[in-house]
C-alpha positions, -999 to +999 in steps of 0.1 A: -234-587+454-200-598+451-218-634+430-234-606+405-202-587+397-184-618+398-208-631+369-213-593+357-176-599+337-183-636+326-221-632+312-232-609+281-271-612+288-262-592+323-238-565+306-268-562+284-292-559+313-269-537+328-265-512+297-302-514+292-311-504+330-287-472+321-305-462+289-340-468+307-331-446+331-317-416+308-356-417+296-375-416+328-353-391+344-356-368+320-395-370+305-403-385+345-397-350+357-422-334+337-444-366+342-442-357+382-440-321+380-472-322+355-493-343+372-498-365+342-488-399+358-529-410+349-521-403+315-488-422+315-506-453+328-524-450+302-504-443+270-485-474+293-516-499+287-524-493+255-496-502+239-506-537+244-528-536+213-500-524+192-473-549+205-497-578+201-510-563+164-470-562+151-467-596+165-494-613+147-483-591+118-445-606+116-435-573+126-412-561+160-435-555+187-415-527+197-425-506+167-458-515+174-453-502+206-442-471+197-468-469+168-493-471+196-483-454+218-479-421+196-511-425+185-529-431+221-512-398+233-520-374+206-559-389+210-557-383+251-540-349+242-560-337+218-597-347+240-581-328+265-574-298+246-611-299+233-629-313+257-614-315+293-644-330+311-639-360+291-604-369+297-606-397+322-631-413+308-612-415+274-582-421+292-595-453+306-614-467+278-577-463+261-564-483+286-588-512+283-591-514+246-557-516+246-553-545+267-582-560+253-570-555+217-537-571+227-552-598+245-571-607+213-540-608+188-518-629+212-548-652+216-550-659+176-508-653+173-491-690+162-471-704+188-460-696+224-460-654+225-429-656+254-415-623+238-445-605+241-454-618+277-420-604+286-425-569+274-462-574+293-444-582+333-407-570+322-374-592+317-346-571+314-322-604+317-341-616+277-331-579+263-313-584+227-280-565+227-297-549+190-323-532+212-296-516+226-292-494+196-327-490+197-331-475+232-301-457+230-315-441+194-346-432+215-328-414+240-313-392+220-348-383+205-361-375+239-325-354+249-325-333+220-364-325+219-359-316+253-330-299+249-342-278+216-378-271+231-366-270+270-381-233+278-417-243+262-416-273+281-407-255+308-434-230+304-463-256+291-454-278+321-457-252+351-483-226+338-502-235+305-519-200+306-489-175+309-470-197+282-503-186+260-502-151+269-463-153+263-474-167+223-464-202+232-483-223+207-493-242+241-516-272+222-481-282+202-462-285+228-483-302+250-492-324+229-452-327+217-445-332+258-473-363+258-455-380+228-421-373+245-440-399+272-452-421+249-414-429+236-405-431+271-429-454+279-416-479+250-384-475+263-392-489+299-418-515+287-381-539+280-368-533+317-400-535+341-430-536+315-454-520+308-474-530+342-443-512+365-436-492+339-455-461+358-436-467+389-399-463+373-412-432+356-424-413+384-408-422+417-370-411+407-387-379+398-408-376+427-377-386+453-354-360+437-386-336+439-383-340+476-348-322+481-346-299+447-373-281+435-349-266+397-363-292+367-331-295+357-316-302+390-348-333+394-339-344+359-306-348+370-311-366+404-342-385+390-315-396+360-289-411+385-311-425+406-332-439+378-294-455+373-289-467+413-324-488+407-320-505+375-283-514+385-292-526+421-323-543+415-307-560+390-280-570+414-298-577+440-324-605+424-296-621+406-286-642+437-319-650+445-329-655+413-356-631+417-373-614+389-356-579+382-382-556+371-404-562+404-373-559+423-360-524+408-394-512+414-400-524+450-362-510+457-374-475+440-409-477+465-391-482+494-366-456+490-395-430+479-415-440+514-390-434+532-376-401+517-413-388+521-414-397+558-377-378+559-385-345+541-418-346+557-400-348+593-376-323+578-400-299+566-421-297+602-389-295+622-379-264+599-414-248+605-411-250+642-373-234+636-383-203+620-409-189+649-379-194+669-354-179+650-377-148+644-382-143+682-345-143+686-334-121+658-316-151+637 
């Protein structure tokens, strides 16, 4: 640890790193929450995999796979979101045949892309450490597309999120908003691809959620925790495989997947010990 701080004031690519493991984790605590909360994660995985084909078409193309990312991604959650709406019953399937056309589609570009594709392979498994200090501007100008939709929109999310049917009742135009909420993922999704990739991707956008989930049960108080704990992973797992010389993105997310198993097994033991409390306390007039 004290090797990584040490380096941490003498190397740019890890204040980089660093800055973009804070940005990431603005994103997934705050659109992770409704992620968890939703029950969406299968859609996330795949609005995650499909990007592939866009990455590897604005490659080929001469253009920045991250726009073709977000191009993608867009696109594959207004598709999932509008089947949904229509026609629920086919929703998985559509969901899955996203996910492998998309892979397959990207597969196919970096097959016939000129040269050695290291950028793309890197958004594919994750390498925070090769994150240009431009895309810096770009996740921080993504954050602040997902904090202000949420933040102008907040009570329809709310409402969409928990109970589609009483936000219809209410005159919530419900279909906008969810399918607003799924493209809110999709940009969240491009914004994580740089730190774990779009194969862990899932993993850093659910579990800081679903820890905080275990001990507050407000969204605003799970967007919060999921936020700075989103924040702990990205900066520890960083530190942690520098020394090593480990990669990063694995290690954030096998940091985050230990911490949730445990905090399960902890509010689980938690929860039962309270349940045998309150007999007790009710017998005895507490």
């Amino acid at each position: 640890m004290q090797d990584f701080i040490q380096a941490l004031g003498q190397h740019a690519f890890l204040q980089t790193a660093l800055l973009a493991g804070l940005l990431a984790s603005l994103g997934c605590g705050v659109i992770g929450t409704f992620v968890v909360v939703k029950r969406i994660a299968f859609m996330a995985g795949g609005i995650a995999h499909s990007v592939l084909g866009g990455m590897g078409a604005a490659l080929y193309f001469g253009f920045d796979p991250l726009l073709g990312a977000l191009a993608a991604a867009v696109l594959s959650a207004l598709l999932i979101g509008l089947v949904r709406l229509a026609w629920n019953a086919q929703e998985d399937t559509l969901i899955g045949a996203l996910w492998a056309i998309g892979m397959a589609i990207g597969i196919l570009f970096i097959a016939k892309t000129p040269g050695y594709t290291t950028d793309l392979m890197s958004f594919l498994f994750g390498n925070i450490l090769l994150v240009p200090r431009r895309e810096l501007w770009f996740m921080a100008g993504l954050d602040l597309v997902l904090l202000v939709t949420v933040m102008l929109f907040y009570r329809q999310l709310l409402a969409v999120t928990f109970d589609e049917e009483f936000a219809r009742l209410r005159g919530v135009p419900v279909a906008f908003f969810y399918l607003l909420l799924l493209c809110l993922v999709a940009v969240t999704v491009v914004l994580l691809i740089q730190v774990v990739g779009l194969i862990l991707v899932i993993a850093l956008l659910t579990l800081p959620a679903a820890i905080a989930g275990h001990y507050v049960h407000s969204l605003g108080g799970m967007m919060l925790i999921a936020t700075l704990l989103g924040g702990v992973f990205t900066s520890a797992g960083l530190a942690l495989s520098y020394g090593p010389d480990l990669p990063a993105g694995p290690t954030m997310i096998l940091l985050a997947g230990s911490v949730y198993v445990v905090s399960a097994v902890l509010s689980r033991v938690v929860a039962r010990r309270r349940a045998r409390r309150r007999p007790l306390l009710n017998a005895t007039g507490g």
